[in-house]
N, C-alpha and C positions, 0 to 999 in steps of 0.2 A: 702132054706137057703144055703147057697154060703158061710160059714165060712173060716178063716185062716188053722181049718184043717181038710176041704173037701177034697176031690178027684182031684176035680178042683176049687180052692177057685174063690171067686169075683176080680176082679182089686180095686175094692174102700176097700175091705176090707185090699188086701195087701200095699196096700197108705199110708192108716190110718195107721196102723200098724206100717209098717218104717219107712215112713219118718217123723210121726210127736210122735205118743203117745209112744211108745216102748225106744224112746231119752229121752222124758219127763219123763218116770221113771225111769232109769239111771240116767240123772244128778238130780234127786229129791234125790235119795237112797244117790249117792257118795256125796253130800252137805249133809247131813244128814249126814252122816256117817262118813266124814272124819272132820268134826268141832264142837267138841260137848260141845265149849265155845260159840258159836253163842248163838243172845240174842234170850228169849222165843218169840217175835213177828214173827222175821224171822224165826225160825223155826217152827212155826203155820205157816206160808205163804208157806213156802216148803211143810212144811204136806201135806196144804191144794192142792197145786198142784200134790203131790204124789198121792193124793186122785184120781182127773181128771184124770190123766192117769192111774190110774189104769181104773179107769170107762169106757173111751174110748178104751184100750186096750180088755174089755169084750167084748163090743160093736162092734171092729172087730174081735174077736175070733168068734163071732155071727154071724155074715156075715148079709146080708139082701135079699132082694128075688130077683131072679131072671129076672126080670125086667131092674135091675141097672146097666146094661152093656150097656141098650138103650141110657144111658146116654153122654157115648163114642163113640157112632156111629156121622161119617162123616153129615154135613151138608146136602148135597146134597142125600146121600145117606135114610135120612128121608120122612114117609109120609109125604104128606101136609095136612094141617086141615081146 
């Protein structure tokens, strides 16, 4: 396990993480947070995103195994099958 906070985390874990879910709960919270006349649907649809990123934010605090750096290796530089 290669989590966000290993020793040496993963690269797909710190991807995830910032570039995509860690923003997603930010603008979930600040819309939430800053509009609290917004009607009950939209703010179930935000939840419901606030929800995701939280999930995915678990999921790279978790890391995954050791394997998934195979993933980023060169072209050329892989066995053949």
């Amino acid at each position: 396990m290669r989590g966000i906070f290993s020793s040496r985390p993963g690269q797909s874990a710190i991807r995830v993480l910032v570039g995509t879910h860690l923003l997603l709960l930010i603008q979930a919270g600040l819309v939430l947070w800053s509009a609290p006349a917004i009607p009950g649907e939209l703010r179930f649809i935000v939840a419901i995103t606030a929800i995701l990123g939280l999930s995915a934010f678990i999921a790279a605090v978790h890391g995954g195994t050791i394997d998934d750096g195979q993933v980023w290796t060169p072209r050329r530089g892989r066995p053949r099958s």
